[in-house]
C-alpha positions as CSV (number, residue, x, y, z in Angstrom):
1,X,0.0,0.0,0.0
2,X,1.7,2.8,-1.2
3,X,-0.3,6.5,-0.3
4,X,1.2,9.1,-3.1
5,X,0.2,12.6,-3.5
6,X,-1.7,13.9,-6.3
7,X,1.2,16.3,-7.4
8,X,-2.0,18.2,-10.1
9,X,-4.0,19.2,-6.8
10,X,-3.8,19.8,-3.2
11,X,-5.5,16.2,-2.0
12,X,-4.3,13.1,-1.2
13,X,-6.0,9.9,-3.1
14,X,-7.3,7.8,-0.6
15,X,-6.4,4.7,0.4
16,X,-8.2,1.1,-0.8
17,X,-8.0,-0.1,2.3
18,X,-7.9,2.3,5.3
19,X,-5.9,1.6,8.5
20,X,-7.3,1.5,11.6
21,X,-4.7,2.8,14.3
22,X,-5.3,2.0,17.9
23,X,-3.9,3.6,21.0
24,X,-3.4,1.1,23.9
25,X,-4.0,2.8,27.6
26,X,-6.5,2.6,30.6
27,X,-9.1,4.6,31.4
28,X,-7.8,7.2,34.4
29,X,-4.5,7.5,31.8
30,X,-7.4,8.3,28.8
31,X,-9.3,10.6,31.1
32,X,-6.1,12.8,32.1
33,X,-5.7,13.2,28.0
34,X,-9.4,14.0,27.2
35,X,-9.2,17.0,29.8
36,X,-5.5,18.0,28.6
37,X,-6.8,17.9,24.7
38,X,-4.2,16.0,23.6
39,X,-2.5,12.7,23.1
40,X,0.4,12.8,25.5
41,X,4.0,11.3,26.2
42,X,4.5,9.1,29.4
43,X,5.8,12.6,31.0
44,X,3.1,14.8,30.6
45,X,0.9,13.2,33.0
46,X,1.3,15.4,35.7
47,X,1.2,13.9,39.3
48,X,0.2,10.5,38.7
49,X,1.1,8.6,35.7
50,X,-0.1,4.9,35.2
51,X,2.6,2.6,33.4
52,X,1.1,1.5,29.9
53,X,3.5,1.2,26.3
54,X,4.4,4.7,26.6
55,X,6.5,4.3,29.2
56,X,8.5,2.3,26.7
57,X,9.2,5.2,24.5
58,X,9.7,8.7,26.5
59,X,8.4,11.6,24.3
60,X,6.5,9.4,21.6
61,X,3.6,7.8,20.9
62,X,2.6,4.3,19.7
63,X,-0.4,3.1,17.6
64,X,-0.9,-0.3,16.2
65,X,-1.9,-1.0,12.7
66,X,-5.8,-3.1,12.7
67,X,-4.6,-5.3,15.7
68,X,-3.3,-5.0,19.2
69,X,-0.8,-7.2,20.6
70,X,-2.2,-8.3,24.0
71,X,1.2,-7.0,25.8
72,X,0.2,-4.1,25.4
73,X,-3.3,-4.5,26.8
74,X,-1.7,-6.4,29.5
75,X,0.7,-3.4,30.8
76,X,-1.9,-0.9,30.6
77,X,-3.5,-2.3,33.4
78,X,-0.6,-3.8,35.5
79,X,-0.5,-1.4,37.9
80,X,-3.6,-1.4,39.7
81,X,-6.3,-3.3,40.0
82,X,-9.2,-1.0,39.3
83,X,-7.9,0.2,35.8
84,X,-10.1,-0.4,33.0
85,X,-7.9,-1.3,29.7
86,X,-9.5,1.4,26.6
87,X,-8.4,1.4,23.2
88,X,-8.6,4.5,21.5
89,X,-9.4,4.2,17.5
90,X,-8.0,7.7,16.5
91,X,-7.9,9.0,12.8
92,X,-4.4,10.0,11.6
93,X,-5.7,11.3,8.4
94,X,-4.1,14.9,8.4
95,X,-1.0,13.6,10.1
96,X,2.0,14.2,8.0
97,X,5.9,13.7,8.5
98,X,8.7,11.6,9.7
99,X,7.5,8.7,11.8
100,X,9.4,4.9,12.8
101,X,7.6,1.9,11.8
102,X,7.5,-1.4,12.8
103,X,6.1,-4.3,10.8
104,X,4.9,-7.7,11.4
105,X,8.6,-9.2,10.7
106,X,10.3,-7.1,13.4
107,X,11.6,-4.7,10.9
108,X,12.4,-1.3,12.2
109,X,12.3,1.1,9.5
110,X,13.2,4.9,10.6
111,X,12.3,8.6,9.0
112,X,9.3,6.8,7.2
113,X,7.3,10.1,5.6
114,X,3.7,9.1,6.9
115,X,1.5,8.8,5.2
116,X,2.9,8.5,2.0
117,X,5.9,5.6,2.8
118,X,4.1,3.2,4.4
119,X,4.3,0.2,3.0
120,X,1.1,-1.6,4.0
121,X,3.2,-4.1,6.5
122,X,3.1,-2.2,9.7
123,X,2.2,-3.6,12.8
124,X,2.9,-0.1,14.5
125,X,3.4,3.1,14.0
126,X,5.6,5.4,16.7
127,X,6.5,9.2,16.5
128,X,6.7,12.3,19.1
129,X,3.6,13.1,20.9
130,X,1.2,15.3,21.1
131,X,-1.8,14.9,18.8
132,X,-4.9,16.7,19.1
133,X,-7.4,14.7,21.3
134,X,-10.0,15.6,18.6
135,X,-8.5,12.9,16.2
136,X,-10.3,10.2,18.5
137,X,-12.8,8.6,16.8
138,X,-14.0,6.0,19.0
139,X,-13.3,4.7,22.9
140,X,-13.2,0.7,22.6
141,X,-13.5,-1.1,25.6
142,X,-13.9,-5.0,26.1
143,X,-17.3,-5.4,28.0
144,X,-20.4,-2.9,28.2
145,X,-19.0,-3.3,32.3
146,X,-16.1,-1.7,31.6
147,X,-17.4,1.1,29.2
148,X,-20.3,2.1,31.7
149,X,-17.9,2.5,34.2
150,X,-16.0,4.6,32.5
151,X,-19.1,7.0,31.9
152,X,-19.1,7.1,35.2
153,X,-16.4,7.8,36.3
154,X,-16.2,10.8,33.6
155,X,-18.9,12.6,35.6
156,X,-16.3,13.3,38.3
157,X,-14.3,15.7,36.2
158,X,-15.2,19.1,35.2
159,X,-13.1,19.0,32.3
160,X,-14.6,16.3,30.6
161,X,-17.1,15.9,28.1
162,X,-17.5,12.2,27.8
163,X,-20.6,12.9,24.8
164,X,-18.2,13.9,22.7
165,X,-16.5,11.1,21.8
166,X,-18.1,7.7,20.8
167,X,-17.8,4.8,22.9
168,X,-18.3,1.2,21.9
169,X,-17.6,-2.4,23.0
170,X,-15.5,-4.3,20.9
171,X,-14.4,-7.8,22.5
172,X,-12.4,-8.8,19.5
173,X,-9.5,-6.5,19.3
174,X,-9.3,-7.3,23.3
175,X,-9.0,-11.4,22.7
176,X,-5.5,-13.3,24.3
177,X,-3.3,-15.3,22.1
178,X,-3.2,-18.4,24.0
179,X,0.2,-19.1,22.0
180,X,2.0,-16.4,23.3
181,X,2.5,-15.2,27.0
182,X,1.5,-11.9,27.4
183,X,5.2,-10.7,29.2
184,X,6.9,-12.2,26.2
185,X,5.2,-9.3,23.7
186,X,7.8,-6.9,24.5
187,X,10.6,-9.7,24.3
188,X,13.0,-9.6,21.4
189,X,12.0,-12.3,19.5
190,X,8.4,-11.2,19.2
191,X,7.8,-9.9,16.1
192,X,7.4,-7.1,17.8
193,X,10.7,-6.2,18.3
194,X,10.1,-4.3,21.7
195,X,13.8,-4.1,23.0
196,X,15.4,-3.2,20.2
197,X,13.2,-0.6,19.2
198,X,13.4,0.8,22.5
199,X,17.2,1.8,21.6
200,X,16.4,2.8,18.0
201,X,14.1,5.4,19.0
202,X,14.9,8.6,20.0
203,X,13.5,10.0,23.4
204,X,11.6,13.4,23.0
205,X,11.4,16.1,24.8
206,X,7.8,17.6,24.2
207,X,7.5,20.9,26.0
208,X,3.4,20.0,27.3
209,X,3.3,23.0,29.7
210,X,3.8,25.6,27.0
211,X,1.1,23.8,25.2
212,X,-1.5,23.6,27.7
213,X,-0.4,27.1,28.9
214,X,-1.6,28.3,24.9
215,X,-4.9,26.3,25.1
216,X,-5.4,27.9,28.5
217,X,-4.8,31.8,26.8
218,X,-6.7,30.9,23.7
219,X,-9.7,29.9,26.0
220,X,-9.6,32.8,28.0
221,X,-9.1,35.7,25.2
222,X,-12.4,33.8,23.5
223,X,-14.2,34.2,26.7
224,X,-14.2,37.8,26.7
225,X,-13.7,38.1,22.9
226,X,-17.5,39.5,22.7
227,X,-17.2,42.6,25.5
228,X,-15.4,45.0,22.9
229,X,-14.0,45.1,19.9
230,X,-10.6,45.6,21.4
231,X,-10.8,42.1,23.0
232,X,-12.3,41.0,19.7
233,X,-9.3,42.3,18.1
234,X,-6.9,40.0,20.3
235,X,-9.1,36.4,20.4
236,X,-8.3,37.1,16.5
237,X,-4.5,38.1,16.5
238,X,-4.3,34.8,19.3
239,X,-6.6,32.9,16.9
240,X,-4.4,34.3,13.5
241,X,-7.7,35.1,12.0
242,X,-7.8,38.4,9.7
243,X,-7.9,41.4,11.6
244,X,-8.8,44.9,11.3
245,X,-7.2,48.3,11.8
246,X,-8.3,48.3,15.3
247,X,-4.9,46.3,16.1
248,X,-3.3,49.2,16.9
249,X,-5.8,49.6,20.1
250,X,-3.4,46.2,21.2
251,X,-1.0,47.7,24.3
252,X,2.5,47.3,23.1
253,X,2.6,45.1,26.3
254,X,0.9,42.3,24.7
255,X,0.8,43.2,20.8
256,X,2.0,40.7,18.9
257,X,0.6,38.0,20.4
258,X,2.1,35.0,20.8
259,X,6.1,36.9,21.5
260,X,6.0,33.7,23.9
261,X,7.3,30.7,23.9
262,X,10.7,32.4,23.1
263,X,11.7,29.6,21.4
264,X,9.7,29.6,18.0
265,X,11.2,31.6,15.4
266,X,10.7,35.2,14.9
267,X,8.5,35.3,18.2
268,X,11.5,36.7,20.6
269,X,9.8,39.3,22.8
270,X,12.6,41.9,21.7
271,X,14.2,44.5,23.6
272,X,11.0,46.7,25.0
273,X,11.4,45.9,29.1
274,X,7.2,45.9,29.9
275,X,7.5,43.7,26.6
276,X,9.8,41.0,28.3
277,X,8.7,41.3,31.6
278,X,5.4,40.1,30.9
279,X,5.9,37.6,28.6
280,X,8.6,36.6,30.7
281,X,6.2,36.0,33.5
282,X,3.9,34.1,31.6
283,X,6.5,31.5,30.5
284,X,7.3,31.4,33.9
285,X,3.4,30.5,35.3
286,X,3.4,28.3,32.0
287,X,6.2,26.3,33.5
288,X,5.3,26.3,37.0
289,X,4.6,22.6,37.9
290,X,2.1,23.6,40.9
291,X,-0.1,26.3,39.7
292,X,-1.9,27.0,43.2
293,X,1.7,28.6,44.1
294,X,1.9,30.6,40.6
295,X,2.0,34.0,42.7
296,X,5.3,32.9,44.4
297,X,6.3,32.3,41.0
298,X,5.0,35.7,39.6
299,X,7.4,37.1,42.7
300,X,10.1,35.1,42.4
301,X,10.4,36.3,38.7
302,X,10.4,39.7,39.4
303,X,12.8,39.4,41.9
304,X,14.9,37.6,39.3
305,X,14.6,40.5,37.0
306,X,15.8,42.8,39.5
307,X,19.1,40.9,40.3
308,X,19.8,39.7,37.4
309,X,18.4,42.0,34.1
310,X,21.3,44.0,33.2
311,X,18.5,46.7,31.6
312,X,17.3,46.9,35.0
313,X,20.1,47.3,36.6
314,X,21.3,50.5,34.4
315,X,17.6,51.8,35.0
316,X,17.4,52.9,38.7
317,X,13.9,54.3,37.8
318,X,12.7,51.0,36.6
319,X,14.5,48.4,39.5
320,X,12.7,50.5,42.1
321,X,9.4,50.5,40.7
322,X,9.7,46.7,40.0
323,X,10.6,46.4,43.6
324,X,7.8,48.6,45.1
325,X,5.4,46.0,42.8
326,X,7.3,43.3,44.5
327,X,6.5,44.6,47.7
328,X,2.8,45.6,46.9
329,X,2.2,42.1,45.5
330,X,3.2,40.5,48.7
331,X,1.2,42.7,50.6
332,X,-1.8,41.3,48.9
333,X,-1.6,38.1,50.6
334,X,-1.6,39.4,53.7
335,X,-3.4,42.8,54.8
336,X,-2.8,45.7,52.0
337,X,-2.8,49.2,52.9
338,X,-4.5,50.0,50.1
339,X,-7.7,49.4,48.5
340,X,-8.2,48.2,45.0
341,X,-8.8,51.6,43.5
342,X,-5.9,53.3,45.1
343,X,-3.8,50.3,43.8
344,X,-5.3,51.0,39.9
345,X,-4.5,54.5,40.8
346,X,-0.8,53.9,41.8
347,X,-0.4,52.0,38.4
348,X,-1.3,52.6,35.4
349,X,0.6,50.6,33.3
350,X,-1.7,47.6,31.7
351,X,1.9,45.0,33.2
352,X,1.4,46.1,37.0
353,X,-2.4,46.2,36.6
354,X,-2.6,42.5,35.1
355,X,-0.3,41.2,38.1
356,X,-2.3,43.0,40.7
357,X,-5.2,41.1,38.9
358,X,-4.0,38.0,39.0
359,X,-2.9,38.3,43.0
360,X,-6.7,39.7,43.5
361,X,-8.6,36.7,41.8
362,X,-8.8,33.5,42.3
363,X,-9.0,32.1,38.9
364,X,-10.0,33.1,35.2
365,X,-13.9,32.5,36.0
366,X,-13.2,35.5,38.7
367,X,-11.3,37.6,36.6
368,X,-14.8,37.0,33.9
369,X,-17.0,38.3,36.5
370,X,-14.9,40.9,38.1
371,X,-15.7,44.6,36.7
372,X,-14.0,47.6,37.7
373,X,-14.6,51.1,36.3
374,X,-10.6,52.1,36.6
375,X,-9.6,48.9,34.3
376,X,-9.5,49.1,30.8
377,X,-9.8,46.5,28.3
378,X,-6.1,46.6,27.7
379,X,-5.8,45.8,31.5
380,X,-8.2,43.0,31.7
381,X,-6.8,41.5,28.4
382,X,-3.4,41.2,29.7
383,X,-4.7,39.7,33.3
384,X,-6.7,36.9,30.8
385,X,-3.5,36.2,29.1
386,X,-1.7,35.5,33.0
387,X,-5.0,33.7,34.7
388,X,-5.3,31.6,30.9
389,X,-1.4,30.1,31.4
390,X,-2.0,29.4,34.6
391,X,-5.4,27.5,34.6
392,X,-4.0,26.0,31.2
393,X,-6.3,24.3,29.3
394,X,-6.7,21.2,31.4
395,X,-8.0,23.4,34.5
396,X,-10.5,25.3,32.1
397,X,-14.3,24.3,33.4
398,X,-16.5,22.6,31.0
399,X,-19.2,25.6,30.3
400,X,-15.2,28.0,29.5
401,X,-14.2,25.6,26.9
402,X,-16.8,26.2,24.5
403,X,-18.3,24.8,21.9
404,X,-17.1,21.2,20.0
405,X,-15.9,23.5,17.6
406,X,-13.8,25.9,19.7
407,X,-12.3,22.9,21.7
408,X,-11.2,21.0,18.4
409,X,-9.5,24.4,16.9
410,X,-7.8,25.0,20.5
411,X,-6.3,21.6,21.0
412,X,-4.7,21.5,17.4
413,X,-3.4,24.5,18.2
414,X,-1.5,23.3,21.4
415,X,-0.3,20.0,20.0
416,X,0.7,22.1,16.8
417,X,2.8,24.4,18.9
418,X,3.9,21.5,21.2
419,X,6.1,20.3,17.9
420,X,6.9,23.6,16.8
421,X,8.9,23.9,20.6
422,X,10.1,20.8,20.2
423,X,11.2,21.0,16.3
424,X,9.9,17.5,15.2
425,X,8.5,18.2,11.6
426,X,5.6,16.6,12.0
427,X,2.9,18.7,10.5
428,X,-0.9,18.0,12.0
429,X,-2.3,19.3,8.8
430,X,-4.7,22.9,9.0
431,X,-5.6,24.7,12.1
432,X,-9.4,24.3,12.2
433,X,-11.6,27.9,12.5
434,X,-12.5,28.7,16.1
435,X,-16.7,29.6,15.8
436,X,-17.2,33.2,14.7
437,X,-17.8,35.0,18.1
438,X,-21.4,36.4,18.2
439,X,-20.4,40.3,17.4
440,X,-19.5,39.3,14.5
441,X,-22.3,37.2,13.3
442,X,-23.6,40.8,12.4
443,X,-20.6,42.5,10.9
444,X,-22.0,44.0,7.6
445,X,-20.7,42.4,4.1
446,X,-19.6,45.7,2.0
447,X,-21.8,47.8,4.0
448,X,-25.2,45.6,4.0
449,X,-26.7,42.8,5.9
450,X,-27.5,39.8,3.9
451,X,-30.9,38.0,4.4
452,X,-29.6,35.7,7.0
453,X,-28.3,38.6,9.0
454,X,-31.5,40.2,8.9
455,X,-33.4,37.4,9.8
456,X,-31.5,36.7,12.6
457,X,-31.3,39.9,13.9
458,X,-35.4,40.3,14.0
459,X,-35.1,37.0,15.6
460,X,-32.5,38.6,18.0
461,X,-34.2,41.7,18.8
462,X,-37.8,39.8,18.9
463,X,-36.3,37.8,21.8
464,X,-34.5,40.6,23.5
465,X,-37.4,42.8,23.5
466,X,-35.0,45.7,22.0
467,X,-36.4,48.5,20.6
468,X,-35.2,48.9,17.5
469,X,-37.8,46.9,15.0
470,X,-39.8,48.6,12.5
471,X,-42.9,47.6,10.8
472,X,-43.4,48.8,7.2
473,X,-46.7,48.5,5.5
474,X,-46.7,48.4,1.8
475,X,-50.6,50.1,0.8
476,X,-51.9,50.1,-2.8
477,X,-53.5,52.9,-4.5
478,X,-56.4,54.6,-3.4
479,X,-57.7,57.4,-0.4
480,X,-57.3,57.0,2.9
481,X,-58.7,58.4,6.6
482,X,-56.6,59.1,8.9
483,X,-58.4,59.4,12.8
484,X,-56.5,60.6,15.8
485,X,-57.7,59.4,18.8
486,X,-56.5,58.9,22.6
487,X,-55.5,55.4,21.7
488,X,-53.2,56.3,19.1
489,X,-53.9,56.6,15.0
490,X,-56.2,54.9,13.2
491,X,-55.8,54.3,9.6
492,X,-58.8,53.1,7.3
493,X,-58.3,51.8,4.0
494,X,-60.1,50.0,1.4
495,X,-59.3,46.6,0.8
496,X,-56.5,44.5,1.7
497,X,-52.9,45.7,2.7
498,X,-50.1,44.3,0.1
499,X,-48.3,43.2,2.9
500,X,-46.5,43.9,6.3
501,X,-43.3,43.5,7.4
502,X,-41.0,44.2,9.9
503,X,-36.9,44.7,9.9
504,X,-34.8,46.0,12.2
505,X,-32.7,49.4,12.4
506,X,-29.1,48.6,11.9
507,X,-27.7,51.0,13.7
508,X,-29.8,51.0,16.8
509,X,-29.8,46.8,16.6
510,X,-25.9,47.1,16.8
511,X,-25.8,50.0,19.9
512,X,-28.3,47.3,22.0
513,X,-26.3,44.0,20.5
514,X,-22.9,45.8,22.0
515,X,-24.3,46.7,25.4
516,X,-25.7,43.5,25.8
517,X,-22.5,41.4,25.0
518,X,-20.2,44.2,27.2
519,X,-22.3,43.2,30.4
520,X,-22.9,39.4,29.4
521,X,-22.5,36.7,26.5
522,X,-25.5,35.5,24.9
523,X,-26.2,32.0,25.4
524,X,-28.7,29.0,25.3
525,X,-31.5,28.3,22.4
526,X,-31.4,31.6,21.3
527,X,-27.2,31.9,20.4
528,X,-28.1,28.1,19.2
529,X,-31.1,29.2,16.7
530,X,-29.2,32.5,15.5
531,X,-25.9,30.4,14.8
532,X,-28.0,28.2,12.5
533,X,-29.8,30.8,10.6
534,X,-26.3,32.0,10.2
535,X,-24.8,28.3,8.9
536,X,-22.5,29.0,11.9
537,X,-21.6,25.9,13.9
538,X,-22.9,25.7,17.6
């Protein structure tokens, strides 16, 4: 089976006979990765990490080719007794890129282009994680038992949609080879070579934290993307959607987004100090292992910059106001002698403001629901970008991640940047399109609405009760008496009206859609039934 590109178009002719590539694990392993968006590495577990093939090969990731060798089943569940073994059937379809393969022989074949060098012989397929946890298909397990109890068990987590991924029960991928022990699959002489692909392999260092820290910031700058253009403007630069001229509203602080993680190319956050500092501290808080101490880790970065930024250090104006921030910071956690107004009045810069943010609330759900007249949406902007590494997207609250659609475009996006950090040249094919955020459903298309728009904004404005419908009457020919009365005017015709209508005014729709979306986001059956008159996914 050999895949080739079409060289006379951009698609890839499909193959006869399809592969079906399985990802061996256990359920508490598989629920750590649903809530985390991604496929991950043996390392990027977190606290608790339960032993299954990835532990065999640090940094990568293994799927089998239509069958599962038992071993494998086997280890995923060695470790306690209350794991439930899960296959995951995940489509690999927009994978592309150097990958090691392993076929039924026990050859080891290395810098394979996938998909296009495969041979048809492979028994497995391993490369450097992440992928986008949006590429499962469907959860297998081995008895209805086992799958209802993982269900279950989902309903624990907050970060966990369990509906959005099919489960099924599939007994015969799960069936023992009575020939065959199942320690002696990762033997040698198995055909699958286990040992001796272990030291052909290379480990990998994926850089997960900078990833989740991305998912969390993309999460966060769409949660407040509606409340003003200007946050509008950065869920699209953090997005790379098209923007407007309005990017110039960005603070230089945070404008281009995305000047972290130093390490991609072009993205350095240059020499403006306000610049580095705070992308400086939000690699730091991305890093940070523990994120309920992330304000020692705020300090302790500032403190670094002091003692050891050598543009500090020849700017006496700027070590002691970094220091006074030091000090005011730690105040916070104990008893400040200042209010919060006096503190937005002692800075005004949008770096100290989103750092006395982020000492003041607890999380990014606080920072959503906290409103102060002194903070501007510069300020609040930069705090979503600190509170969004932090949380990162596996701490982001079911209702905060979105829509199926926003959570598939924000995971590729992590496990795309994960390899770009980590420089493996795999490419996960195109970034999917976050949903359009609800201001602008209504954006005009060269100065006019188009029928959907103005069906959906009666719709709107019917539901809202907003004041800004008008009914026109089309009358035919003919005379007409007009009476004027206490109750209002009275018109009287002869015969039938042509018809009557009713539309809304643009202008004043827009003024009432803005104020509404600045105080709250609009949500439920009525966002659902305007998204579909608009062909917009929910």
């Amino acid at each position: 089976m050999n895949i080739r590109p079409n060289l006379l178009s951009d698609s890839v002719i499909e193959d006869p006979t399809p592969i079906d590539w399985y990802f061996v694990t256990n359920h508490l392993n598989l629920y750590y990765m649903m809530g985390a968006g991604m496929f991950l590495p043996d390392n990027g577990f977190g606290k608790k990490y339960y032993t299954d093939i990835l532990s065999k090969f640090p940094g990568n990731l293994v799927f089998f080719a239509n069958k599962i060798p038992e071993g494998a089943v086997d280890m995923s569940v060695q470790e306690a007794a209350h794991l439930i073994p899960c296959v995951a059937q995940v489509s690999m379809k927009s994978l592309k890129g150097p990958v090691n393969t392993i076929d039924g022989f026990g050859t080891i074949r290395q810098n394979v282009t996938f998909p296009f060098e495969l041979s048809g012989d492979e028994g497995a397929v391993i490369f450097p994680a992440p992928i986008p946890i949006s590429w499962l298909k469907t959860i297998h397990f081995n008895s209805r038992s086992d799958m209802m109890k993982f269900k279950e068990g989902a309903q624990d987590f907050n970060n966990i949609d369990p509906s959005l991924f099919m489960t099924k029960v599939k007994k015969d991928i799960f069936k023992k080879n009575k020939k065959t022990k199942p320690e002696d699959i990762f033997n040698a002489s198995d055909p699958f070579p286990w040992t001796k692909a272990q030291s052909i392999v290379h480990k990998v260092q994926a850089d997960i934290d900078t990833a989740l820290a991305a998912g969390g910031v993309l999460a966060a700058l769409y949660a407040m993307a509606d409340r003003a253009e200007l946050q509008a403007v950065a869920f699209r630069s953090a997005f790379e959607l098209p923007t407007h001229s309005a990017d110039a509203e960005l603070d230089s602080l945070i404008f281009p987004l995305w000047s972290w993680p130093d390490e991609l190319p072009g993205h350095a956050a240059g020499n403006r100090l306000p610049h580095k500092m705070f992308w400086g501290t939000v690699n730091a808080i991305a890093k940070d292992a523990y994120p309920k101490n992330s304000k020692d880790v705020v300090l302790s970065f500032l403190n670094h910059v002091v003692d050891t930024w050598q543009e500090v250090a020849d700017n006496e104006k700027a070590k002691q106001a970094i220091k006074k921030l030091v000090q005011e910071l730690s105040d916070l956690g104990g008893s400040s002698d200042y209010t919060i107004s006096e503190l937005l009045d002692l800075h005004s810069k949008p770096f100290s403001r989103a750092v006395i943010l982020f000492f003041l609330r607890k999380d990014l759900r606080e920072l959503l629901e906290f409103n102060h007249d002194k903070l501007n949406h510069n300020d609040l902007i930069s705090a979503a970008v600190l509170f969004g590494a932090r949380d990162g997207w596996i701490s982001i609250e079911g209702d905060l991640r979105g829509t199926p659609q926003l959570q598939n475009s924000i995971v590729h996006r992590m496990a795309a940047l994960a390899h770009k950090t980590s420089g493996t040249s795999l490419d996960l094919g195109l970034q999917p399109e976050p949903p359009a955020i609800f201001r602008d459903l209504f954006k005009p298309h060269e100065d006019k609405w188009t029928a959907k728009q103005k069906k959906a904004a009666l719709i709107l404005a019917k539901f809202k009760k907003w004041d800004c419908i008008q009914t026109v009457i089309n009358l035919g020919h003919g005379d007409y008496t007009f009476t004027s009365n206490r109750a209002g005017l009275q018109i009287v015709l002869d015969g039938m009206e042509k018809g009557v209508t009713h539309k809304v005014d643009r202008p004043l729709f827009l003024k009432h859609l803005y104020k509404e979306l600045s105080q709250k986001t609009i949500t439920g059956r009525i966002n659902d039934e305007v998204r579909k008159i608009l062909d917009n996914t929910k």
